[in-house]
Structure formats: C-alpha cells, structure tokens
C-alpha positions as CSV (number, residue, x, y, z in Angstrom):
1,X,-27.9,-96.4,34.3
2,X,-26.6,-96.6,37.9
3,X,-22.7,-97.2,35.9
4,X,-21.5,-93.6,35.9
5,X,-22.7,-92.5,39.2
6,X,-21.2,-95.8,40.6
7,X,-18.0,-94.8,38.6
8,X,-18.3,-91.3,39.8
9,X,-18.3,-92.3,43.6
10,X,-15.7,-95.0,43.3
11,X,-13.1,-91.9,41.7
12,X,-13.8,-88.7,43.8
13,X,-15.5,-90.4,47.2
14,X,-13.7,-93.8,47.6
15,X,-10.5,-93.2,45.4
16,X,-9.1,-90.4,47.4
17,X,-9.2,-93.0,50.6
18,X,-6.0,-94.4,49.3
19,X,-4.5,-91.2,50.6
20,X,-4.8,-91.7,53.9
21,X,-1.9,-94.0,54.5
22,X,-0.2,-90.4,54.4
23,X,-0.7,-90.4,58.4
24,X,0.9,-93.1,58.9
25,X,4.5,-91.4,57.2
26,X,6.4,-88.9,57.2
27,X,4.9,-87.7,53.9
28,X,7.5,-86.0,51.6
29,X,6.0,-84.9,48.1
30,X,9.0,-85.7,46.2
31,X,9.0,-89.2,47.5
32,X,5.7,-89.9,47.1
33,X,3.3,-92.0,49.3
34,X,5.4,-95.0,48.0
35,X,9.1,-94.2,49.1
36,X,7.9,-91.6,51.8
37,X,9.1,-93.2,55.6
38,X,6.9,-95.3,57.4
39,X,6.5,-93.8,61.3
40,X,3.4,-95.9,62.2
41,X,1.6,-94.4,65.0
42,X,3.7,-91.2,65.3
43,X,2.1,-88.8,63.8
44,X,-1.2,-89.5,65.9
45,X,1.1,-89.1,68.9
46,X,2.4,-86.0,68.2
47,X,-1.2,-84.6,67.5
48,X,-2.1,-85.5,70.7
49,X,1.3,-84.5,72.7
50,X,0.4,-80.7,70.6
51,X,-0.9,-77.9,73.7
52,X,-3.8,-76.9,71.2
53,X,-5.2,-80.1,70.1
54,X,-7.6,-80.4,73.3
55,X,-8.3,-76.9,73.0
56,X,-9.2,-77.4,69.2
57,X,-11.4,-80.4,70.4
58,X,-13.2,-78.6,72.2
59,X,-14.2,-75.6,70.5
60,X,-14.9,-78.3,67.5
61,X,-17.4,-79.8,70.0
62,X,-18.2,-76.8,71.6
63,X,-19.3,-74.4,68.5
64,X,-20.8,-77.5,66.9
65,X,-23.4,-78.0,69.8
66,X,-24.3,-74.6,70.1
67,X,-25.7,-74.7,65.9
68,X,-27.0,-77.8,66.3
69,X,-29.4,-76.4,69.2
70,X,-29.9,-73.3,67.9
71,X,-30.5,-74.7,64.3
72,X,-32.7,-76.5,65.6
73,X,-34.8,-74.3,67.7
74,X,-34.9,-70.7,65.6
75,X,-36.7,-72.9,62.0
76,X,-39.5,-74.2,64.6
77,X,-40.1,-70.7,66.4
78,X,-40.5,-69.2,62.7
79,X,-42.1,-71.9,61.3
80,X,-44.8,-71.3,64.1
81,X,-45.0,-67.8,63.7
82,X,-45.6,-68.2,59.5
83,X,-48.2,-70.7,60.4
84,X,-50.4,-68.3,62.0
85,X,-49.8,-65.4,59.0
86,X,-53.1,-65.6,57.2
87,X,-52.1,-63.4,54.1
88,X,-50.3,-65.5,52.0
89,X,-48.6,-63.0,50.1
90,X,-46.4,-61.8,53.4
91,X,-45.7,-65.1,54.1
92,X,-44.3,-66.2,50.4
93,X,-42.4,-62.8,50.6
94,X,-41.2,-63.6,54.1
95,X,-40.3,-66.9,53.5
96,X,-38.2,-66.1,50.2
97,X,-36.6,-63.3,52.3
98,X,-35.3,-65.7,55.1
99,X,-34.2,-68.5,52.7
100,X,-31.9,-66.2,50.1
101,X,-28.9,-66.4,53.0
102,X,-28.6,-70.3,52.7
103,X,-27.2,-69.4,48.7
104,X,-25.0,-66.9,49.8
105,X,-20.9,-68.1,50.2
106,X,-19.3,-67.6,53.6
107,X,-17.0,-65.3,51.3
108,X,-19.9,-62.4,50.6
109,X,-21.6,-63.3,54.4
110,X,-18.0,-62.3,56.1
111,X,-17.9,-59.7,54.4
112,X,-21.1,-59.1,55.5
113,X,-20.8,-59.7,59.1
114,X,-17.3,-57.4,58.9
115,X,-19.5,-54.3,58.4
116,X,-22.1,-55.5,60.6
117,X,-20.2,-56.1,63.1
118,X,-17.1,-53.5,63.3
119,X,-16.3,-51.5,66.5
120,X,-15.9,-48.5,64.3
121,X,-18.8,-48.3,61.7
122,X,-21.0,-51.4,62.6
123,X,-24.8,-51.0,62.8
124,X,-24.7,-52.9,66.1
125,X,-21.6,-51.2,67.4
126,X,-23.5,-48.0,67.1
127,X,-27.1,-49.5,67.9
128,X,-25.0,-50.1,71.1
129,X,-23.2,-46.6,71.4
130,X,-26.4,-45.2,70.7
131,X,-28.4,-47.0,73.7
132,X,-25.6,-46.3,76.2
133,X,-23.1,-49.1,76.0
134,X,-19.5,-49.3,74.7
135,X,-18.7,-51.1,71.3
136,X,-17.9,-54.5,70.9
137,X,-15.2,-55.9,69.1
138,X,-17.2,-58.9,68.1
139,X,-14.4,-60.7,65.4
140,X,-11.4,-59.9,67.8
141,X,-12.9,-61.1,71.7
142,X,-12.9,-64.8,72.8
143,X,-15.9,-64.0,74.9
144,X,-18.3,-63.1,71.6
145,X,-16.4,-65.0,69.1
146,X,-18.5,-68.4,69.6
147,X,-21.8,-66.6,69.6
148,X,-21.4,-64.7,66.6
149,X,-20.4,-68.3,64.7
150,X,-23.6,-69.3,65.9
151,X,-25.6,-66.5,65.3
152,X,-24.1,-66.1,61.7
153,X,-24.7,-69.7,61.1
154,X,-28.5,-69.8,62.6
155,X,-29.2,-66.9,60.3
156,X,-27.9,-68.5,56.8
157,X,-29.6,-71.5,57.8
158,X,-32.8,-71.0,59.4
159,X,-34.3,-70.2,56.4
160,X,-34.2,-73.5,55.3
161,X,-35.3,-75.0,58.3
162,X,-38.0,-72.9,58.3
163,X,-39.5,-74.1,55.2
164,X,-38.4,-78.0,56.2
165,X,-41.2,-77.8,59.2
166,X,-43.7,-75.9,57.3
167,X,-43.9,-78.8,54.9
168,X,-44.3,-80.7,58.4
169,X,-47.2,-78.6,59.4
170,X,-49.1,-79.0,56.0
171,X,-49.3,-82.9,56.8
172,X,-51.4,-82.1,60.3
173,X,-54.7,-83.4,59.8
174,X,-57.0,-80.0,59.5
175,X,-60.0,-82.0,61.4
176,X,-57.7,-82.5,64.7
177,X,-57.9,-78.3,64.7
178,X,-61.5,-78.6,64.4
179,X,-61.7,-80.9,67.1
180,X,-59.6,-78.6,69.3
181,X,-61.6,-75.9,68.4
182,X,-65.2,-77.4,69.3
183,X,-63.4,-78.3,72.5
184,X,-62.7,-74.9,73.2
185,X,-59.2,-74.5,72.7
186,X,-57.3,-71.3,72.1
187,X,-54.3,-70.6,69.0
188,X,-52.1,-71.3,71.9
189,X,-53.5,-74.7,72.6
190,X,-54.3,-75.9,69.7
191,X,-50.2,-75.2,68.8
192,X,-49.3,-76.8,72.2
193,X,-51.5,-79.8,71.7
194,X,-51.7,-81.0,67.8
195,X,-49.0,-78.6,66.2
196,X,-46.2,-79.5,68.3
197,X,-46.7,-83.3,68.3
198,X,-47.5,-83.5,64.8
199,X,-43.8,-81.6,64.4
200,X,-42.2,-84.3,66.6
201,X,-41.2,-86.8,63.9
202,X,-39.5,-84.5,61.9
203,X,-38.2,-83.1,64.8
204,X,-36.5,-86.1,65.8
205,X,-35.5,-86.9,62.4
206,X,-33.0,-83.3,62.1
207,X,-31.9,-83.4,65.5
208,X,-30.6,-87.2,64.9
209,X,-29.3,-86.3,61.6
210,X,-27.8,-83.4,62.8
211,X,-25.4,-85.8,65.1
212,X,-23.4,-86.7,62.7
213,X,-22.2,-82.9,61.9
214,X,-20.7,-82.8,65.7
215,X,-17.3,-82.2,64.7
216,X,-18.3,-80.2,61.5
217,X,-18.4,-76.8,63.5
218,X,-17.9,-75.1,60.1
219,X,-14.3,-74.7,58.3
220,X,-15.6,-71.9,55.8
221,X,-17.3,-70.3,58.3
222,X,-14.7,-69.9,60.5
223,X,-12.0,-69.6,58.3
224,X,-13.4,-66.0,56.4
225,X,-14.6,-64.6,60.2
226,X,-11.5,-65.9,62.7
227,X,-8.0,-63.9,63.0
228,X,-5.4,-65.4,65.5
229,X,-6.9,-63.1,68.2
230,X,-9.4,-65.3,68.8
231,X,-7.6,-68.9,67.7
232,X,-8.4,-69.5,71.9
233,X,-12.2,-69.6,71.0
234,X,-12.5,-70.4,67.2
235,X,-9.8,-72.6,66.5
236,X,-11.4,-75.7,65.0
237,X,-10.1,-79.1,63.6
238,X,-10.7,-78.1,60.2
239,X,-8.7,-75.0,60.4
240,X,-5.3,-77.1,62.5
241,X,-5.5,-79.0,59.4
242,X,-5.7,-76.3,57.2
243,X,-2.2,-74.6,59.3
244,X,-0.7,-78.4,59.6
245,X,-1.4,-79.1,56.1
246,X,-1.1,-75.9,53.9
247,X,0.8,-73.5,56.1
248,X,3.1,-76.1,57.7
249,X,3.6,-78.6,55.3
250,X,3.4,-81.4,58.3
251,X,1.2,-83.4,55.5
252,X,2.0,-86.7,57.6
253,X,0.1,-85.0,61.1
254,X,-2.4,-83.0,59.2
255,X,-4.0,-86.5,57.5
256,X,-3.5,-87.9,61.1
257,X,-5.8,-85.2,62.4
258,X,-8.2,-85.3,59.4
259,X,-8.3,-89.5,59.8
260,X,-9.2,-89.1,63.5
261,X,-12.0,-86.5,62.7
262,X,-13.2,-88.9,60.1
263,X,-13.3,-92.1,62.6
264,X,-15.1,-90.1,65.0
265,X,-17.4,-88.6,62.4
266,X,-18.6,-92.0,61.2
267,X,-19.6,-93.0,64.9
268,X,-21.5,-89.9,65.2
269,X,-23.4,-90.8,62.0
270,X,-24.1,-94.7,62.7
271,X,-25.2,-93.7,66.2
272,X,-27.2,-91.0,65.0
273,X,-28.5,-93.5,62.1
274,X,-29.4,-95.8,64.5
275,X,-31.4,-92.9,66.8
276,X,-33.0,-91.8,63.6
277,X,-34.6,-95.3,62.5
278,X,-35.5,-96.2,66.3
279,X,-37.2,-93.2,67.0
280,X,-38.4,-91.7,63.7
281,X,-38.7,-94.5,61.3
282,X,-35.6,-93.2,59.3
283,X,-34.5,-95.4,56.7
284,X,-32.1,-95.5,53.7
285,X,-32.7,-98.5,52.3
C-alpha cells in the first residue's frame, strides 16, 4: 500500500535533487545539465561577492523572526480569551470567522491589504486622517514594510493557531480548576497557574517546529505586497532567486542561492527536531 506514495516521493521530492548540480555550472538550457560548463564553487562566490546578498540575509532572518514570535504569541492571547466565552454559539462563530483567512491565497489577501492599506482610499489611511495624523504609505516605506508582512501574516494565520491551543486547553484536567477554585483563586489565577502550564508542551512543541521556517520569511507573501521601493526592507531569498532565476536567467547562481537556503534550512530543522524531542517529547518515528 505504502508503493505509490513511496513512488510519489521518490519522483516530485527526491527526483528533482538531481537538479542541483545546476550550481555548480554555468547552466545553459540548450546544453543541458550534461554539456553545460563546470565552474565549481563560482557561482556560490559570486552570490556572496553580490552587495544585496547580506542585505537579503537579513531581511530573510529578520521578517522570519518577527512571524515566528508573533505567530506564536497572538493564537495563545485568543485562545485565552475564547476560553473564557461561555456562549458557545459566539465562540463557534468567532472561531470560524478567524480561521476563513488561513484558505484565502496571498493573491485575493494583497489585494486585500492594497485597499486596506492605500494612502489614498485606505480604511486605515483615513482612520488615521481622521484622528489627526498624516497617511501612511504602508506598501512603499522601508520603515512599515516589515510590520505589515508580519501583521498580514499573524492575521491569515492566527486562526489556526488559535484552534491548535484550544484543543490544548480541552486536555487540562477540569478538577485542577476545582482545586484552584476551593483554594480561592480568581479567573486570572487559575489561567496563570494551570492554564498556562498545561499550554506549555504544546507551546514548546510550535515554537521548536517553527525553527525550521527561519529562512522561509514568505516568498508569496512578499512577492504580491513588495515593489522595488521597498526591495531595502522586503527583499528576501526567495524573491533574489526568483530575479536570478526568472528575470535574469543566471540559472547557475539562482540554484547556488536556493542550495545554500536549503543547507541552512535543514540545520534549522534537525536542531529544532532535536529541541522538540528534548523538551516536548516530539517524535516522528
């Protein structure tokens, strides 16, 4: 039974790996990755000779931090809240509402965050004007640009989240509540006391996991909400691949950049791997 997916994995996951000798030439199409010139370690060097590539780096660690804490943070503040809502019918309808973002395409959400956000016409632009301040031009200055990735990204996802660490909450024993509440303790204390560290597994578990997306800060993402006015502050490794590769043709360094990502990546995961099984039990196999 385990044939086709093993045959799956092997075509589109592992097959595709053969590519990657493609940073180690100076890839021509025509020639193919057999007659194409071998250049070795060029390509890397080049990548790393390029102005923007520390720039890149760190906006690519940068951006990806930010989500990661904030991803992390916003699903446990909500899941608190819902877990004191007592009519259940505002908390399904809540909880749908919040969750329909993470099935929307970064396509319809820029689009989204385009009207939003405009200096012209945006709701916030003239929430702004309307309190007394001047419009922003979120999309086009390298001062907002990160924190609207973020907040864009904490509101598609959070949702999510959110129901991840209610399903947490439902396996906190209901007699430790009891307990806190013949000892006298308040909502406040009982959350501080058995709600938090009952949440602290799981916790631990996403923030591990979550390691391993370090240097995904988000190619779709970025690519439908960045213009070059703001390449100083959004510029990301997925998107010098995407100008290296597609816009550039410089095949060769675009696979360099992608294998480098990739190395890097797979650190991030083993360590985080590691984090996850010593401090939350985490296992695969």
């Amino acid at each position: 039974m385990l044939l086709p997916a093993v045959v799956l994995v092997l075509i589109y996951c592992y097959g595709p790996m053969v590519g990657m000798v493609i940073a180690f030439e100076k890839y021509v199409p025509a020639k193919g990755m057999i007659h194409s010139k071998w250049v070795g370690l060029d390509n890397f060097k080049y990548v790393i000779s390029l102005p923007d590539t520390y720039r890149v780096l760190y906006n690519t660690v940068y951006i990806a931090f930010m989500k990661m804490i904030a991803g992390l943070i916003a699903p446990i503040v909500v899941a608190l809240l819902l877990n004191e809502v007592r009519t259940m019918l505002f908390k399904r309808l809540y909880q749908t509402f919040i969750y329909l973002p993470h099935f929307l395409s970064w396509i319809i959400l820029g689009g989204i965050m385009l009207d939003i956000l405009s200096p012209s016409s945006g709701l916030v632009n003239q929430a702004l004007e309307a309190l007394g301040f001047e419009p922003i031009f979120f999309l086009g200055d390298n001062k907002w640009f990160p924190y609207v990735l973020v907040g864009s990204d904490v509101w598609k996802e959070f949702g999510f989240g959110t129901i991840v660490y209610l399903a947490a909450l439902t396996g906190i024993n209901p007699s430790l509540y009891e307990a806190a509440e013949i000892d006298g303790a308040n909502r406040w204390q009982q959350t501080r006391h058995v709600t938090l560290p009952g949440m602290v597994p799981i916790m631990i578990l996403l923030a591990t996991l979550s390691l391993g997306q370090i240097l995904n800060a988000g190619f779709d993402q970025v690519f439908n909400l960045y213009n070059t006015q703001v390449y100083e502050s959004g510029d990301i490794i997925d998107t010098l691949v995407y100008r290296l590769g597609l816009q550039q043709a410089q095949y060769g360094v675009a696979t360099a950049v992608g294998l480098f990502k990739s190395v890097v990546s797979f650190i991030f995961i083993s360590l985080s791997y590691y984090v996850a099984y010593r401090f939350a039990n985490y296992r695969i196999f």
